[in-house]
Backbone as XML, in Angstrom:
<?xml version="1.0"?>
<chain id="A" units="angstrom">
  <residue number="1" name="UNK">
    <atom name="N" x="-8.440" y="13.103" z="-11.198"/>
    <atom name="CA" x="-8.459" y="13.040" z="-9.757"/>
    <atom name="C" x="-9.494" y="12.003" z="-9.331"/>
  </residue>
  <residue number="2" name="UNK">
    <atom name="N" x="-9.213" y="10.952" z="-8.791"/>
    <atom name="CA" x="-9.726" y="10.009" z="-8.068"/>
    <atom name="C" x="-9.772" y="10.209" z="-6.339"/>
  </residue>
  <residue number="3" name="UNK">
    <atom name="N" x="-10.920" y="9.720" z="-5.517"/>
    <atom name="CA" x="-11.000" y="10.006" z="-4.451"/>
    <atom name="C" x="-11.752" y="9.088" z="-3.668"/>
  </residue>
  <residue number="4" name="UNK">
    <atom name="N" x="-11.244" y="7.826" z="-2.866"/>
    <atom name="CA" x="-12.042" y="7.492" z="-2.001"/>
    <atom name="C" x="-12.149" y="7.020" z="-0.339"/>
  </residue>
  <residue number="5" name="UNK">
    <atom name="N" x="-13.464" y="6.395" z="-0.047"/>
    <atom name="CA" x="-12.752" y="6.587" z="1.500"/>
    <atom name="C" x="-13.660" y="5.263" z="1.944"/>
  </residue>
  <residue number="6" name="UNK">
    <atom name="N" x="-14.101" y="5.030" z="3.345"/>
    <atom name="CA" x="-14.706" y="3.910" z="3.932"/>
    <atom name="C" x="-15.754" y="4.868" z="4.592"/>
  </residue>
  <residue number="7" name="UNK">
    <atom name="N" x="-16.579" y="4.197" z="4.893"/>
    <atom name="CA" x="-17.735" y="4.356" z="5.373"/>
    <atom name="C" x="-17.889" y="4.979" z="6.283"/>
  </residue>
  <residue number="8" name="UNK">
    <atom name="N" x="-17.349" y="5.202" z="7.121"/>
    <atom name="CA" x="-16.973" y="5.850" z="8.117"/>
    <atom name="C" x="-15.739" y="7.263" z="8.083"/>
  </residue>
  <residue number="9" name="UNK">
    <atom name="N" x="-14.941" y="7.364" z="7.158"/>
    <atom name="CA" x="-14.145" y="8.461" z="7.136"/>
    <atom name="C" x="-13.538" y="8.452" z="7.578"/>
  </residue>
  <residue number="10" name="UNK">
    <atom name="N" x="-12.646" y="7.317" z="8.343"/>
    <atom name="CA" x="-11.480" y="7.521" z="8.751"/>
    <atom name="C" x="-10.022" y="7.182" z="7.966"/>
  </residue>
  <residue number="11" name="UNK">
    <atom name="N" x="-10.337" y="6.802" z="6.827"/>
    <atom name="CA" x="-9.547" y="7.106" z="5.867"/>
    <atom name="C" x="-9.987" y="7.254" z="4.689"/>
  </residue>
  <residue number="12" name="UNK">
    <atom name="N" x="-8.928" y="8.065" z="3.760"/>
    <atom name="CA" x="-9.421" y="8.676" z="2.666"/>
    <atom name="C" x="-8.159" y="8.802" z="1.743"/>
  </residue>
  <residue number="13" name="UNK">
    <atom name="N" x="-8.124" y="8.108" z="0.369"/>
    <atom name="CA" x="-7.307" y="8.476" z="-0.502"/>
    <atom name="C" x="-7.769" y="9.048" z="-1.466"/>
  </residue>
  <residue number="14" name="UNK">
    <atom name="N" x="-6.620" y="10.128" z="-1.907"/>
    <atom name="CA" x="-6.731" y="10.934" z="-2.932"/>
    <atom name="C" x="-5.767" y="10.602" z="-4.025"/>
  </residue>
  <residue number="15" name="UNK">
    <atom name="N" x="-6.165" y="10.228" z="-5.426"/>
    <atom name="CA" x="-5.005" y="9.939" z="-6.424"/>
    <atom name="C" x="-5.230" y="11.143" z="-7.900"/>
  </residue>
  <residue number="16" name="UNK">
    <atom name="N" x="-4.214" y="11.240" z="-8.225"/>
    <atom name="CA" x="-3.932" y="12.132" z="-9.303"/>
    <atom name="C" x="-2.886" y="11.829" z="-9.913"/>
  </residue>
  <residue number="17" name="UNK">
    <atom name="N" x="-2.672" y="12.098" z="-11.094"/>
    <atom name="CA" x="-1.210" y="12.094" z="-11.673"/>
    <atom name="C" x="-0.196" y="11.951" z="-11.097"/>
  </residue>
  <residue number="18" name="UNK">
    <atom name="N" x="0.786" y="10.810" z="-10.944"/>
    <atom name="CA" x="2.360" y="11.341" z="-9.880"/>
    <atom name="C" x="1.949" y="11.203" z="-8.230"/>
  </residue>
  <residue number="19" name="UNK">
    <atom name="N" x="0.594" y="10.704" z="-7.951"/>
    <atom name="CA" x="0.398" y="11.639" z="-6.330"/>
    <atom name="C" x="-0.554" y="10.865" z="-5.770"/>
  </residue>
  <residue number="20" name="UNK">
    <atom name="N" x="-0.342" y="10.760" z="-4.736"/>
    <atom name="CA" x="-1.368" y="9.622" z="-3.664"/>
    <atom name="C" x="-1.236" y="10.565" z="-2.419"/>
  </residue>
  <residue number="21" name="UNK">
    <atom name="N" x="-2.698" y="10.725" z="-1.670"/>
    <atom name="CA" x="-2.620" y="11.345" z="-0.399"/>
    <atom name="C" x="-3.422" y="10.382" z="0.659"/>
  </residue>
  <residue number="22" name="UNK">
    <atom name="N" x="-2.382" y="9.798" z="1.636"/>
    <atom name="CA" x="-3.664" y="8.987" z="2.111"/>
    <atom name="C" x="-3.657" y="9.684" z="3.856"/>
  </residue>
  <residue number="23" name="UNK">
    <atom name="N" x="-5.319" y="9.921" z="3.909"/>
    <atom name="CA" x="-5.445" y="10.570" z="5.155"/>
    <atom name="C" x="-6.114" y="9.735" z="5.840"/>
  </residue>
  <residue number="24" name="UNK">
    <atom name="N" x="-6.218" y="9.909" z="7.364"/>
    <atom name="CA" x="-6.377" y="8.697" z="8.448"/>
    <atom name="C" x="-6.881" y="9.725" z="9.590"/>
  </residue>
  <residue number="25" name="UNK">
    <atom name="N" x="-7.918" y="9.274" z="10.092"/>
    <atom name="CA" x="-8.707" y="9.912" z="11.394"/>
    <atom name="C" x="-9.755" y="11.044" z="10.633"/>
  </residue>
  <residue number="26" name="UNK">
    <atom name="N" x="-10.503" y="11.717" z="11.826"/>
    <atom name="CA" x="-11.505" y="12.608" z="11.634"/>
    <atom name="C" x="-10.934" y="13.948" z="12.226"/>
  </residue>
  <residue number="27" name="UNK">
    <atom name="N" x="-11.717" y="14.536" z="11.001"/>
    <atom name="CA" x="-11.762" y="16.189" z="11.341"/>
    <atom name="C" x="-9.937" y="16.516" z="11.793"/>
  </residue>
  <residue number="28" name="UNK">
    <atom name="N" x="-9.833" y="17.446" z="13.320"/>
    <atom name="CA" x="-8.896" y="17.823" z="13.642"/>
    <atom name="C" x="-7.930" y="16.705" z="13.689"/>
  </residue>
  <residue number="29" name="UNK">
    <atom name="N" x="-8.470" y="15.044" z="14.181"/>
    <atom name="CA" x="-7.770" y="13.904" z="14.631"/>
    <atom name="C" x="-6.937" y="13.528" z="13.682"/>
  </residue>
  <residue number="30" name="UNK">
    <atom name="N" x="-6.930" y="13.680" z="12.690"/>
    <atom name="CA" x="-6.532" y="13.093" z="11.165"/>
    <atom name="C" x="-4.855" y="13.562" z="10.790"/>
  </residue>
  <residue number="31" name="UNK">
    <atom name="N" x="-4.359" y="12.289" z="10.274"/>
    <atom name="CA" x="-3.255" y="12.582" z="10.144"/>
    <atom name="C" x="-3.062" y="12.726" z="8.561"/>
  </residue>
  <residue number="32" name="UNK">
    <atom name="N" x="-2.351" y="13.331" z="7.296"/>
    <atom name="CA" x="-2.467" y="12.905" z="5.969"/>
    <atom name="C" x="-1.001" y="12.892" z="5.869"/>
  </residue>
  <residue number="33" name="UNK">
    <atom name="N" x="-0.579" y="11.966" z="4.663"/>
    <atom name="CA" x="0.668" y="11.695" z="4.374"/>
    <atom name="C" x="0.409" y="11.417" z="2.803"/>
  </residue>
  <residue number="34" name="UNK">
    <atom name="N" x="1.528" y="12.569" z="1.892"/>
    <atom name="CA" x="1.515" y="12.445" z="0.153"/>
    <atom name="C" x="2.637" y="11.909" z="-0.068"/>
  </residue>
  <residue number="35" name="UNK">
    <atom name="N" x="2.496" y="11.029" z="-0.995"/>
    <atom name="CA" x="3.780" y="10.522" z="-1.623"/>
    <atom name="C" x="3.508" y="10.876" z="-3.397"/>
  </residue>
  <residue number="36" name="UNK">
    <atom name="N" x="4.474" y="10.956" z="-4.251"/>
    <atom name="CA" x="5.140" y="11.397" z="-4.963"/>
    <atom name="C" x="6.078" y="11.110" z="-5.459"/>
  </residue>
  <residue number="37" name="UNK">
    <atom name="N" x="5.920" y="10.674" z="-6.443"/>
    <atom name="CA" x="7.765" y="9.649" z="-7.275"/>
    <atom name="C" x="7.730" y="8.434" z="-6.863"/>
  </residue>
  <residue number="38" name="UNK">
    <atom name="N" x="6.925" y="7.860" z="-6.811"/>
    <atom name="CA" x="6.926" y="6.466" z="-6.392"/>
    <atom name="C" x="6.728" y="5.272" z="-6.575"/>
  </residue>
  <residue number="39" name="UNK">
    <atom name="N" x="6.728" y="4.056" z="-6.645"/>
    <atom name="CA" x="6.853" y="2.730" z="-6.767"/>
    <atom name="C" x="5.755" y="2.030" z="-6.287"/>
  </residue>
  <residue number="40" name="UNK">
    <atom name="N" x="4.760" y="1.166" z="-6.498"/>
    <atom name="CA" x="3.723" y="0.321" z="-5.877"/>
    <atom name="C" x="4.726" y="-1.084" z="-5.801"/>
  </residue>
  <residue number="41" name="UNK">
    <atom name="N" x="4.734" y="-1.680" z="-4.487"/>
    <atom name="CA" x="5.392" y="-3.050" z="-3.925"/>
    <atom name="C" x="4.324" y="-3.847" z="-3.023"/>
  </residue>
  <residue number="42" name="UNK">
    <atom name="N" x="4.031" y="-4.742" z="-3.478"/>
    <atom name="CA" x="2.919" y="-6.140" z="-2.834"/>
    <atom name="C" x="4.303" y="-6.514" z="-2.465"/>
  </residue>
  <residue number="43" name="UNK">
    <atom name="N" x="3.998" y="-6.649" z="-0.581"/>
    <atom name="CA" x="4.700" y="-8.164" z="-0.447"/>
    <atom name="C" x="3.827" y="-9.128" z="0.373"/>
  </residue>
  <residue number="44" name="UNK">
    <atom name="N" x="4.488" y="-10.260" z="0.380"/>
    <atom name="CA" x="3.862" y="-11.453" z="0.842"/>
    <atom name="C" x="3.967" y="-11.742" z="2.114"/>
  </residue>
  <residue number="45" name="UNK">
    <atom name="N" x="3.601" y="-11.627" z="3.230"/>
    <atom name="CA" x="3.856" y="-12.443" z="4.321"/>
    <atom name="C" x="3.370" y="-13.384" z="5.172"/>
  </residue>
  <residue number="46" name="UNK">
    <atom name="N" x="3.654" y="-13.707" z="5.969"/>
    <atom name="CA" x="2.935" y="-14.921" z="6.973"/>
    <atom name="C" x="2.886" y="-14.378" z="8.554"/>
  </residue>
  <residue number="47" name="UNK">
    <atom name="N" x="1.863" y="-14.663" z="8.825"/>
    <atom name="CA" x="1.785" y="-14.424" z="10.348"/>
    <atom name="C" x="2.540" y="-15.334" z="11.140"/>
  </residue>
  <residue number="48" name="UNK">
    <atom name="N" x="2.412" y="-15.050" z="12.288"/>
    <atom name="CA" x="3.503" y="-15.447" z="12.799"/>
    <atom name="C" x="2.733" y="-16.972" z="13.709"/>
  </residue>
  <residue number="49" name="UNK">
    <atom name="N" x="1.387" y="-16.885" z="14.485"/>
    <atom name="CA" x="1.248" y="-17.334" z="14.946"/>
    <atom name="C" x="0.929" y="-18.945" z="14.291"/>
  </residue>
  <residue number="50" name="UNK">
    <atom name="N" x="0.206" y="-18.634" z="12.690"/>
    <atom name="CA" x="-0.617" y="-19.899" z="12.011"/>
    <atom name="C" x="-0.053" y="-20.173" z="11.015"/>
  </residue>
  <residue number="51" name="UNK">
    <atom name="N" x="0.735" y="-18.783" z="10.515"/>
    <atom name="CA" x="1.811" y="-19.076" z="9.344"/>
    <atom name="C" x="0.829" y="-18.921" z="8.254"/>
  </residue>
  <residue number="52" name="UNK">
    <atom name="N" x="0.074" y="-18.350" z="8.553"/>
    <atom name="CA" x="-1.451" y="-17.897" z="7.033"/>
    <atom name="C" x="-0.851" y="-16.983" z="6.353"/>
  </residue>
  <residue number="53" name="UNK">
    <atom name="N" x="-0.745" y="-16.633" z="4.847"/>
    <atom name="CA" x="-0.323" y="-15.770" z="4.441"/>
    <atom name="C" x="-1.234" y="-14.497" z="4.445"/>
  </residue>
  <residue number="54" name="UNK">
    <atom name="N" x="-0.355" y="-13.002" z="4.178"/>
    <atom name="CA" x="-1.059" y="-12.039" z="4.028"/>
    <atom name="C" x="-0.828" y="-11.220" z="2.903"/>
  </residue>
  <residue number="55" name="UNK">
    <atom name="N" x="-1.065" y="-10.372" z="2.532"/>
    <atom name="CA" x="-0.398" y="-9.562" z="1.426"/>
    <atom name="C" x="-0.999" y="-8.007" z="1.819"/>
  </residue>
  <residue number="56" name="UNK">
    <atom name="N" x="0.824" y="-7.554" z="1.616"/>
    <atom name="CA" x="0.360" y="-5.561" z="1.737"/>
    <atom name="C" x="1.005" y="-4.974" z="0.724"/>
  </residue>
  <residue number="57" name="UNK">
    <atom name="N" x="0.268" y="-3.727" z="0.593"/>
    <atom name="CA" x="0.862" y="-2.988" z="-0.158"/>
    <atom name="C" x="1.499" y="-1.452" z="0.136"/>
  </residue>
  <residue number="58" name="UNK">
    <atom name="N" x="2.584" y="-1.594" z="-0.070"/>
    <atom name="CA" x="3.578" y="-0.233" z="-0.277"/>
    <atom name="C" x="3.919" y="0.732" z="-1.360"/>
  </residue>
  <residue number="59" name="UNK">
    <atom name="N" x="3.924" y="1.950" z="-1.065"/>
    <atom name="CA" x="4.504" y="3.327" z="-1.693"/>
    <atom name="C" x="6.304" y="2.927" z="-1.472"/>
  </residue>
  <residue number="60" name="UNK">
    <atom name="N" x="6.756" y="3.034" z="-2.353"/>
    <atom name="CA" x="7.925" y="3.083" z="-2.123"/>
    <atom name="C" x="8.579" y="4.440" z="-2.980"/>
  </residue>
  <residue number="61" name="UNK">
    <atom name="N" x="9.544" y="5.137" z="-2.603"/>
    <atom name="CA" x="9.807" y="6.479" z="-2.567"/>
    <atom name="C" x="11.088" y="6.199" z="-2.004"/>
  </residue>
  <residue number="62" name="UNK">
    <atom name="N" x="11.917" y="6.850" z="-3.424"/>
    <atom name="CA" x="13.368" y="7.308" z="-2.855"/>
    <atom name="C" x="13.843" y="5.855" z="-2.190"/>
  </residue>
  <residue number="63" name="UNK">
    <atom name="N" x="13.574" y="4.373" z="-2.346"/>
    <atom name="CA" x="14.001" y="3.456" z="-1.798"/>
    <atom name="C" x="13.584" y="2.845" z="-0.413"/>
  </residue>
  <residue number="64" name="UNK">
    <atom name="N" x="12.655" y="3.852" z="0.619"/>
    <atom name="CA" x="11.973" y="3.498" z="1.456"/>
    <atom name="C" x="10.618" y="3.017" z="1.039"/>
  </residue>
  <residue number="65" name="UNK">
    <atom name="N" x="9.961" y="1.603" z="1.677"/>
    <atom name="CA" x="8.921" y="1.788" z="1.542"/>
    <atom name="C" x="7.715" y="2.311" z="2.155"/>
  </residue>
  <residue number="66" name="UNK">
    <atom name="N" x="6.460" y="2.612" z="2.106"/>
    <atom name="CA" x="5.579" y="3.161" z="3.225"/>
    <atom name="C" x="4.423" y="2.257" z="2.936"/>
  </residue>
  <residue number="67" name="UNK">
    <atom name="N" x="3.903" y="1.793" z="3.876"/>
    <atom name="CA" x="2.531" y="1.008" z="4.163"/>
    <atom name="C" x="1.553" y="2.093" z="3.773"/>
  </residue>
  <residue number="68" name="UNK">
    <atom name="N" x="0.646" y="0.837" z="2.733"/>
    <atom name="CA" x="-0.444" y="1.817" z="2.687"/>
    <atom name="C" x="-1.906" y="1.027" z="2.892"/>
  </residue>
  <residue number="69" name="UNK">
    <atom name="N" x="-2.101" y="-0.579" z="2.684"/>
    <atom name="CA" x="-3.249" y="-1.217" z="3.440"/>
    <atom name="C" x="-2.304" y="-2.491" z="3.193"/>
  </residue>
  <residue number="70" name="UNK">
    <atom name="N" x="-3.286" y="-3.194" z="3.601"/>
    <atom name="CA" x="-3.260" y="-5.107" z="3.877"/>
    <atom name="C" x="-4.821" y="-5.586" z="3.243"/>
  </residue>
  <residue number="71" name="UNK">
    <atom name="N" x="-4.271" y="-6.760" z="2.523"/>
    <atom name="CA" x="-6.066" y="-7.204" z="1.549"/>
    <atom name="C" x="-5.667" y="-8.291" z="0.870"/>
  </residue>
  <residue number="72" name="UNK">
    <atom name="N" x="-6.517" y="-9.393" z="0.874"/>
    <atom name="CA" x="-6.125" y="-10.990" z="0.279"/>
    <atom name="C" x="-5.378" y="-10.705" z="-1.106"/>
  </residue>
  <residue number="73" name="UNK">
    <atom name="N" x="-4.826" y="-11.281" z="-1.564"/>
    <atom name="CA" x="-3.842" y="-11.609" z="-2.945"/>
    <atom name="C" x="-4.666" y="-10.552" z="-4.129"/>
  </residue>
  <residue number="74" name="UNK">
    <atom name="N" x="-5.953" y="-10.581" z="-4.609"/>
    <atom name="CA" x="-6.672" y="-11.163" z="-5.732"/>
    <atom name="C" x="-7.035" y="-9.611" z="-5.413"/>
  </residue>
  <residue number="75" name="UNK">
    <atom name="N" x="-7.123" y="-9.014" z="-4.310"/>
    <atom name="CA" x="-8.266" y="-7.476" z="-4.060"/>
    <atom name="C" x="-6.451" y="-6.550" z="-4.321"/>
  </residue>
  <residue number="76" name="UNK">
    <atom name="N" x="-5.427" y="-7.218" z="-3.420"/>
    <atom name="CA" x="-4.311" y="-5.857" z="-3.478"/>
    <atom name="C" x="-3.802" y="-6.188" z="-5.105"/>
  </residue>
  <residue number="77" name="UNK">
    <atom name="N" x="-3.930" y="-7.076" z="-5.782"/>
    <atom name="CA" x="-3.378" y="-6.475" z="-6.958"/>
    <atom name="C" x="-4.375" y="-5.879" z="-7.689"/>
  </residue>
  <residue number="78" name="UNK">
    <atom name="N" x="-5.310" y="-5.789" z="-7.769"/>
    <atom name="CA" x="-6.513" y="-4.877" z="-8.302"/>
    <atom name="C" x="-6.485" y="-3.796" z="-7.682"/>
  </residue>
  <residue number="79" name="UNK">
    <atom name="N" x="-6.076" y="-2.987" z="-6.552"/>
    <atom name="CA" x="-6.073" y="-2.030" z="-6.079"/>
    <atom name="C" x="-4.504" y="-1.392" z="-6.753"/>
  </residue>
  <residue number="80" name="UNK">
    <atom name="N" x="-3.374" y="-2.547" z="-6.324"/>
    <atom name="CA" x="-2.239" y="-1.661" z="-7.253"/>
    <atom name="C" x="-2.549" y="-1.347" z="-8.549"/>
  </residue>
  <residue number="81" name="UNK">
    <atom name="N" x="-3.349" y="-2.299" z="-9.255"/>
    <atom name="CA" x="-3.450" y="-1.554" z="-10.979"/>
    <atom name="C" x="-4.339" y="-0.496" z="-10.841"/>
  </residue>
  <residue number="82" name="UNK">
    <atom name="N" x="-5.203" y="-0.427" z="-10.354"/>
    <atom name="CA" x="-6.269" y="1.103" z="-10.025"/>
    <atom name="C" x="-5.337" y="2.210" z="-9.661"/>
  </residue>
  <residue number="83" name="UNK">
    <atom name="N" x="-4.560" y="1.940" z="-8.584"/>
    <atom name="CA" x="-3.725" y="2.825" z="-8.558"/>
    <atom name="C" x="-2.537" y="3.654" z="-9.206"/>
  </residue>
  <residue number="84" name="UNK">
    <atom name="N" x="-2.007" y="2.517" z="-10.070"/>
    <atom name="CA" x="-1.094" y="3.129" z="-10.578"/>
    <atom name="C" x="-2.231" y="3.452" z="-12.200"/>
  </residue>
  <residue number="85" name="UNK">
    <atom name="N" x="-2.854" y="3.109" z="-12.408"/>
    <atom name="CA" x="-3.356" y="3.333" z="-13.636"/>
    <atom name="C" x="-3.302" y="4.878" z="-13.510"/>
  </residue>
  <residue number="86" name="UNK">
    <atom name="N" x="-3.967" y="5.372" z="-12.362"/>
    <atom name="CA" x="-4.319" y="6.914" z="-11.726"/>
    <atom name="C" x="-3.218" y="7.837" z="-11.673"/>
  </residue>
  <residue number="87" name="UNK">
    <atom name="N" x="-2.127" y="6.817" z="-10.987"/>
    <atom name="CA" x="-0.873" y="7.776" z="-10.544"/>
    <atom name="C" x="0.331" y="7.871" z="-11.609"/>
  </residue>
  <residue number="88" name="UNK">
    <atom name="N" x="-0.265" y="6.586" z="-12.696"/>
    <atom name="CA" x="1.149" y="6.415" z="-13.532"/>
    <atom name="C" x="2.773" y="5.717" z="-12.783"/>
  </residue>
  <residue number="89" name="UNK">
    <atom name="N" x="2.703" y="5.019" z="-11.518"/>
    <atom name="CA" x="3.405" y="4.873" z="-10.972"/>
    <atom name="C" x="3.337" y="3.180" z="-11.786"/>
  </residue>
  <residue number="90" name="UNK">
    <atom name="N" x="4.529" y="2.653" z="-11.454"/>
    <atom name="CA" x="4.507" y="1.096" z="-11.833"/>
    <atom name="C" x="4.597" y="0.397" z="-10.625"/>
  </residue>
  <residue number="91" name="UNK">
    <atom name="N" x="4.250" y="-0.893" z="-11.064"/>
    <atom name="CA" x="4.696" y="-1.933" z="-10.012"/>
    <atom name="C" x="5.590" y="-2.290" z="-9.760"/>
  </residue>
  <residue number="92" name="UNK">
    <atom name="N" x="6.641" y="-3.050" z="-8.834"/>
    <atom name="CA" x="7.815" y="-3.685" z="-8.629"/>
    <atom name="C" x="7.500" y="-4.792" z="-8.540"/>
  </residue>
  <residue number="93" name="UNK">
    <atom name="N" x="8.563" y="-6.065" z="-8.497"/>
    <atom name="CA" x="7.959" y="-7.492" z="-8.417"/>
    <atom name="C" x="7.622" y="-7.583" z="-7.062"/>
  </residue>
  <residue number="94" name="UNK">
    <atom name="N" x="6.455" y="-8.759" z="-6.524"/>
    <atom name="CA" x="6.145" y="-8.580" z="-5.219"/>
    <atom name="C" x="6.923" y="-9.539" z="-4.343"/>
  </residue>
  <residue number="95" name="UNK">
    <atom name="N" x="7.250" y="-9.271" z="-3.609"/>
    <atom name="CA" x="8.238" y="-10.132" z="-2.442"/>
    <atom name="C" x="7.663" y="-10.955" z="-1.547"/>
  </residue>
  <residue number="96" name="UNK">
    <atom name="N" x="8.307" y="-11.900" z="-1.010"/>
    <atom name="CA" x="8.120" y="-12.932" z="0.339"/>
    <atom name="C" x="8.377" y="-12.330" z="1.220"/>
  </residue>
  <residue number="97" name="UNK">
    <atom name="N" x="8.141" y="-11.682" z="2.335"/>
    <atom name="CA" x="8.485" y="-11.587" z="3.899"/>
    <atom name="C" x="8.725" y="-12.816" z="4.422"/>
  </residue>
  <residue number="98" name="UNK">
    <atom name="N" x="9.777" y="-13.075" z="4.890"/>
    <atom name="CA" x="10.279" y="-14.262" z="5.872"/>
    <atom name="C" x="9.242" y="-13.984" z="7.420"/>
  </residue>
  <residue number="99" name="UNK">
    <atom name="N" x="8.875" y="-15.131" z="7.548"/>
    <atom name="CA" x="8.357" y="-15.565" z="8.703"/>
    <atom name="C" x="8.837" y="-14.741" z="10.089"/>
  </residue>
  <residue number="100" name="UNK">
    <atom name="N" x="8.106" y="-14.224" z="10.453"/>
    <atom name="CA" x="8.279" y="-13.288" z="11.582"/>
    <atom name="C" x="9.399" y="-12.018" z="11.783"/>
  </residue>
  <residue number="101" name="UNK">
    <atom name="N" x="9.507" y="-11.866" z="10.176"/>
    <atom name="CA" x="10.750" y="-11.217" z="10.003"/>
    <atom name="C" x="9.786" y="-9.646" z="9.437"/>
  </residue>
  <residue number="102" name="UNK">
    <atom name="N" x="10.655" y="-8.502" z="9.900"/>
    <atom name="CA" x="10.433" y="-7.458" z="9.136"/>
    <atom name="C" x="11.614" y="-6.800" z="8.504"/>
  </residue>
  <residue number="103" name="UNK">
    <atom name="N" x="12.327" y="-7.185" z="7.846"/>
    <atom name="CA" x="13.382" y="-7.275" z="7.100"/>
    <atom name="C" x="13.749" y="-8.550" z="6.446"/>
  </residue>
  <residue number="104" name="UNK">
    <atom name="N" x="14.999" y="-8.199" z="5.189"/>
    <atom name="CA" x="15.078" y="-9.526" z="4.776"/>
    <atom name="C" x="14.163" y="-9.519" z="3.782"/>
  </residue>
  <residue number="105" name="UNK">
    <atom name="N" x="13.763" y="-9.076" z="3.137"/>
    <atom name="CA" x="12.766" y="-9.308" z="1.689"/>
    <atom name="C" x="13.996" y="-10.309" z="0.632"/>
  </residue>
  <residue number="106" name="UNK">
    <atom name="N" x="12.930" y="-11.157" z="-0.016"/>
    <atom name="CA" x="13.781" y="-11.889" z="-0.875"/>
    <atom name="C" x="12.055" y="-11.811" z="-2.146"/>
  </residue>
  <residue number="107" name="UNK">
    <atom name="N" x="13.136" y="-11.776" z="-3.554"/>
    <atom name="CA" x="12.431" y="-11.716" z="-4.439"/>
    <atom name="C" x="11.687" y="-13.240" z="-4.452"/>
  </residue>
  <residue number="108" name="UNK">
    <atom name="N" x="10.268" y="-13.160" z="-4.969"/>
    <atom name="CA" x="9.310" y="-13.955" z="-4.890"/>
    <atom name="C" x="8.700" y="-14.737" z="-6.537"/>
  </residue>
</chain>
């Protein structure tokens, strides 16, 4: 069981075998969401306004994916191998997001 959070506590992941819990807000405010059976997916995108790239990373489950942060190239794939090292989950290849698009993934 792995467990960490930010400085402040408004979010907090929990990893274990198979299992990621990531919780968001304080005390009563807080929302948590577990995933389970799942897939780690980096994709790539560009903002819209400067066209700078970004990179996030997703839980993917059952074929949906779920957001779980945003972090330069070099920090989210070090966070997916931490993670799945924990959860046993694998990676998928990471994708391009088309330019102002939220759909449309094309392999990268």
């Amino acid at each position: 069981m792995v467990e960490f959070s930010n400085y402040s506590a408004l979010w907090v992941w929990h990893l274990e075998r198979n299992c990621l819990v990531h919780r968001v807000g304080i005390g009563r405010f807080d929302y948590s969401r577990r995933y389970q059976d799942a897939d780690l997916e980096i994709v790539l995108r560009f903002s819209t306004k400067f066209n700078v790239p970004y990179y996030r990373l997703y839980a993917v489950v059952n074929g949906k994916s779920h957001f779980l942060i945003d972090r330069g190239e070099k920090e989210i794939q070090q966070l997916a191998k931490f993670i799945s090292f924990h959860t046993g989950w694998r990676g998928v290849p990471h994708h391009v997001q088309r330019r102002g698009s939220d759909s449309g993934r094309v392999v990268g």
